[in-house]
C-alpha positions as CSV (number, residue, x, y, z in Angstrom):
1,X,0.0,0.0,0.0
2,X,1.0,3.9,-1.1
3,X,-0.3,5.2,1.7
4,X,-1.4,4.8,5.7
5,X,-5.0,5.8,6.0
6,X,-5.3,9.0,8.6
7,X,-8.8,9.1,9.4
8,X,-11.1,7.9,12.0
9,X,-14.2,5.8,10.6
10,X,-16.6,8.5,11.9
11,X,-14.5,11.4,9.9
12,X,-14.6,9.4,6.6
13,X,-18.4,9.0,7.0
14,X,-19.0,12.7,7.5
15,X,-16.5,13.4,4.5
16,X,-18.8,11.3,2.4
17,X,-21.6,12.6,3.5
18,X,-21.1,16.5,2.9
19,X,-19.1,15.3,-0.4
20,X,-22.1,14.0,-1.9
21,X,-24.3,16.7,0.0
22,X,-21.7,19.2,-2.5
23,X,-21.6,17.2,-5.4
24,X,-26.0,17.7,-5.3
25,X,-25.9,20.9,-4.8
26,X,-23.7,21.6,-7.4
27,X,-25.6,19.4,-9.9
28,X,-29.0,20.5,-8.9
29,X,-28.0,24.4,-8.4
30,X,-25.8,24.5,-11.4
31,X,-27.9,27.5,-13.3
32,X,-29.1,29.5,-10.0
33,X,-25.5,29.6,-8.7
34,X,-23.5,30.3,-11.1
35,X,-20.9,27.7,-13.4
36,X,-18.1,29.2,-11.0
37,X,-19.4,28.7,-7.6
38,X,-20.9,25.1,-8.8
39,X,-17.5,24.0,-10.3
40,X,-15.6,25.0,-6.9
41,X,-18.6,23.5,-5.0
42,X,-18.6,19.7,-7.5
43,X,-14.6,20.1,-7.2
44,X,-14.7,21.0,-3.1
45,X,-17.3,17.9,-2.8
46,X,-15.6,15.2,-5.1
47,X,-12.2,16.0,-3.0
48,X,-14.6,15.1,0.3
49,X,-15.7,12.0,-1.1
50,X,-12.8,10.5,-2.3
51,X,-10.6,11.3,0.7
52,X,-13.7,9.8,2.6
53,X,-13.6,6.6,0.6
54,X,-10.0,5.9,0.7
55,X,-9.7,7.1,4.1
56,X,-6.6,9.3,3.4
57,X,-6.4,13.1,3.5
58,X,-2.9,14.6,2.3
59,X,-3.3,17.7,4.2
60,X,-3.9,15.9,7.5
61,X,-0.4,13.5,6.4
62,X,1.5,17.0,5.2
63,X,1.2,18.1,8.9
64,X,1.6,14.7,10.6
65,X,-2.1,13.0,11.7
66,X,-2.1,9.8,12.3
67,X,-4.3,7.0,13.7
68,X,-4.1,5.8,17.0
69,X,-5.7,2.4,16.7
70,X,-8.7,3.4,18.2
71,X,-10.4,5.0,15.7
72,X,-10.7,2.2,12.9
């Protein structure tokens, strides 16, 4: 493996969550918004969801978070 997953199960589920909650609002708001503030919003909420599913976030490994054990 490339990598060491640094977040808790509970973190990766609330990543998911307000990724997809981004990626709808994006898709569904796409004329009212504006294309700028949707494409930050769809690119904001796919970079949620995909450090949710793989359960690593480079920011938190650029600054040294790691898991304890406890939180997998």
């Amino acid at each position: 493996m490339l990598y060491a997953k640094n977040l808790p199960g509970w973190e990766r589920a609330l990543r998911i969550a307000m990724g997809l909650a981004g990626l709808a609002f994006a898709a569904i708001g796409w004329s009212t918004a504006g294309f700028g503030l949707a494409v930050a919003v769809a690119l904001m909420g796919a970079m949620l969801a995909l450090t949710g599913l793989f359960g690593f976030c480079p920011m938190c490994a650029m600054v040294g978070r790691k898991l304890d054990g406890k939180g997998r």
